[in-house]
BAPA-47550 format. One line per field, with one value per atom (N, C-alpha, C): residue in three letters; x, y, z. Coordinates in steps of 0.001 Angstrom, whole numbers, plus 500000, padded with zeros to 6 digits. Layout:
# residues N
aa = [ALA;...]
east = [X;...]
north = [Y;...]
up = [Z;...]
***
This chain:
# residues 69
aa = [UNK;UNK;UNK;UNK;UNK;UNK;UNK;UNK;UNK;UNK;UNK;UNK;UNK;UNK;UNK;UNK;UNK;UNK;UNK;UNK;UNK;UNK;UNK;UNK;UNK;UNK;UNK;UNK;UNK;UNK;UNK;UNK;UNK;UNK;UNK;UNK;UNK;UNK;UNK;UNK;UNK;UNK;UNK;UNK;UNK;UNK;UNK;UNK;UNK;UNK;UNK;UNK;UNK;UNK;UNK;UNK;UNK;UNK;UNK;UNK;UNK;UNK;UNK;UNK;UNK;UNK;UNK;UNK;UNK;UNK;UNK;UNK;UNK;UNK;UNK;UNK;UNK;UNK;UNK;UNK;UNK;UNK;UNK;UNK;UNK;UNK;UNK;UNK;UNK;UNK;UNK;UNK;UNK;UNK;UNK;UNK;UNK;UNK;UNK;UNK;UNK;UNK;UNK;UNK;UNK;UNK;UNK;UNK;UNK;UNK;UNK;UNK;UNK;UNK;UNK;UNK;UNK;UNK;UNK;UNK;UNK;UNK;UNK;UNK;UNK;UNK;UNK;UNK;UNK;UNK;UNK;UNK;UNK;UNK;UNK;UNK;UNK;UNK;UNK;UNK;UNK;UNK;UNK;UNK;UNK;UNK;UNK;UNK;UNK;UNK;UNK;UNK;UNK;UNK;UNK;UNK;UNK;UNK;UNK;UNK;UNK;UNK;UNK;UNK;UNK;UNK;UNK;UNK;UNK;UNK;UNK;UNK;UNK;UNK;UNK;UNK;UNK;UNK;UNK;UNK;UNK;UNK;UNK;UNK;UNK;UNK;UNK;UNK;UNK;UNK;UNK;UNK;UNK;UNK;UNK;UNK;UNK;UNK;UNK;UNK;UNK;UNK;UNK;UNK;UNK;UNK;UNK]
east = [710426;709565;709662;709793;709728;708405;708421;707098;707333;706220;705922;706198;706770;706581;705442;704997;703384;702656;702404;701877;702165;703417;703331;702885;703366;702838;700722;700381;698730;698443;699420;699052;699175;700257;700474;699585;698940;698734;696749;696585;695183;695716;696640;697038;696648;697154;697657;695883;695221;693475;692485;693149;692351;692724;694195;694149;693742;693885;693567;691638;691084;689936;689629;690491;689790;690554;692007;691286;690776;689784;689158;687837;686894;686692;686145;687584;688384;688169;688888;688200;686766;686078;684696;683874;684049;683509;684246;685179;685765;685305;684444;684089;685372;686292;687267;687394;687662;687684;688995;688502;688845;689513;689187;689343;690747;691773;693247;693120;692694;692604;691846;690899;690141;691003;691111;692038;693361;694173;694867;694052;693284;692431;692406;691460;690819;692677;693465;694833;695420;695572;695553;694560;693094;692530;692884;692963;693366;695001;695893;696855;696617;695868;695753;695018;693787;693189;693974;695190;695986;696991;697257;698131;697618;695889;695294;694784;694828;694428;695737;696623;697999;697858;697655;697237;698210;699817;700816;700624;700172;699601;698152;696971;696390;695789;697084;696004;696733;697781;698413;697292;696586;696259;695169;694218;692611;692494;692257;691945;690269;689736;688619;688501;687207;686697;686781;687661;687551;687693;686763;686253;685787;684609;684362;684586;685684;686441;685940]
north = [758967;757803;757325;755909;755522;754811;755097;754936;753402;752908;751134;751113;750603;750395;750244;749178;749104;750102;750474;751931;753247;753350;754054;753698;752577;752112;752519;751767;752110;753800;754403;756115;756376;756178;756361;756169;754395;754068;754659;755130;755665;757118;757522;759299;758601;757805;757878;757229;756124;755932;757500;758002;759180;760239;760166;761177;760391;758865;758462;758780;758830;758716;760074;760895;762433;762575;761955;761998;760963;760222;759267;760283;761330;761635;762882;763594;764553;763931;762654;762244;762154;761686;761427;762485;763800;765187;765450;765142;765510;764826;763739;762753;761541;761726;760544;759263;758677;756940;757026;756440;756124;754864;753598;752060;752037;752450;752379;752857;754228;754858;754013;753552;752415;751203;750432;749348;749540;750452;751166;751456;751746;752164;750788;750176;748275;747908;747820;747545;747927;749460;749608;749645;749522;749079;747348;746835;745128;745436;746036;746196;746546;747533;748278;747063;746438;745652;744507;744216;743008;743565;744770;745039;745689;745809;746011;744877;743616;742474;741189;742287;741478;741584;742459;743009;743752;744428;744237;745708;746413;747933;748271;747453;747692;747913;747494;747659;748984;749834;751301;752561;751720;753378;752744;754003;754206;753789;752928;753041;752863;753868;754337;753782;752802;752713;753163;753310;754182;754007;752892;751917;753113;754056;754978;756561;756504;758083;758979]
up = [982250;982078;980626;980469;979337;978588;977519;976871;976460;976497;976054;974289;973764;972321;971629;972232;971756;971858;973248;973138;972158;972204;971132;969163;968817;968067;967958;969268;969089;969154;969553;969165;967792;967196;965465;964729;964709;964334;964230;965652;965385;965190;965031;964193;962684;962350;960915;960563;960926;960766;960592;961632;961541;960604;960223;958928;957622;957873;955991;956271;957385;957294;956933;957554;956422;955254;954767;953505;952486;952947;952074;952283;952934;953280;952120;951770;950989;949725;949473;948443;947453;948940;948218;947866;948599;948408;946864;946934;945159;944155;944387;943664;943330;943915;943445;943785;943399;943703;945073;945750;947745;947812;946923;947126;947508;947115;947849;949206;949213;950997;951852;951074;952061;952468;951256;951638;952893;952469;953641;954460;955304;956785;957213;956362;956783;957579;956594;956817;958490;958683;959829;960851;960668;961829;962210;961068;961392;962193;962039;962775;964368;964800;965677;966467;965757;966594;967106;966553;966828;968184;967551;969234;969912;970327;971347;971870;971156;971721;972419;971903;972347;973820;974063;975967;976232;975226;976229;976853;975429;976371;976134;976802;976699;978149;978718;980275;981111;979874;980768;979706;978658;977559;977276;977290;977619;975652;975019;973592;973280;972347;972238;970483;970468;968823;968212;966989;965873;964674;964292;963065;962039;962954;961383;962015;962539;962585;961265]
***
């Protein structure tokens, strides 16, 4: 079976949200300034939300909110 592009794209793309979100996370427990890791997250949730609204795989993969992972 072959996997949809998009679909895979919207898996990465909430792998990679969910690791900058722990470490912006990591950051802030250290006291360090986050504003790049943030800017990058905002970045890929605006991505993710664009090709879940494209429709093309949104109607084969279950995608779940994850604004504040």
């Amino acid at each position: 079976m072959e996997e949809d592009p998009d679909t895979y794209r919207i898996l990465k793309l909430r792998a990679e949200i969910l690791e900058l979100g722990s470490a912006i996370r990591q950051l802030q427990r250290e006291g360090l300034d986050d504003a790049a890791a943030q800017l990058l997250i905002a970045r890929k949730r605006a991505q993710l939300d664009q090709l879940v609204k494209t429709g093309s795989a949104g109607s084969g993969l279950n995608i779940t909110d994850i604004r504040r992972s």
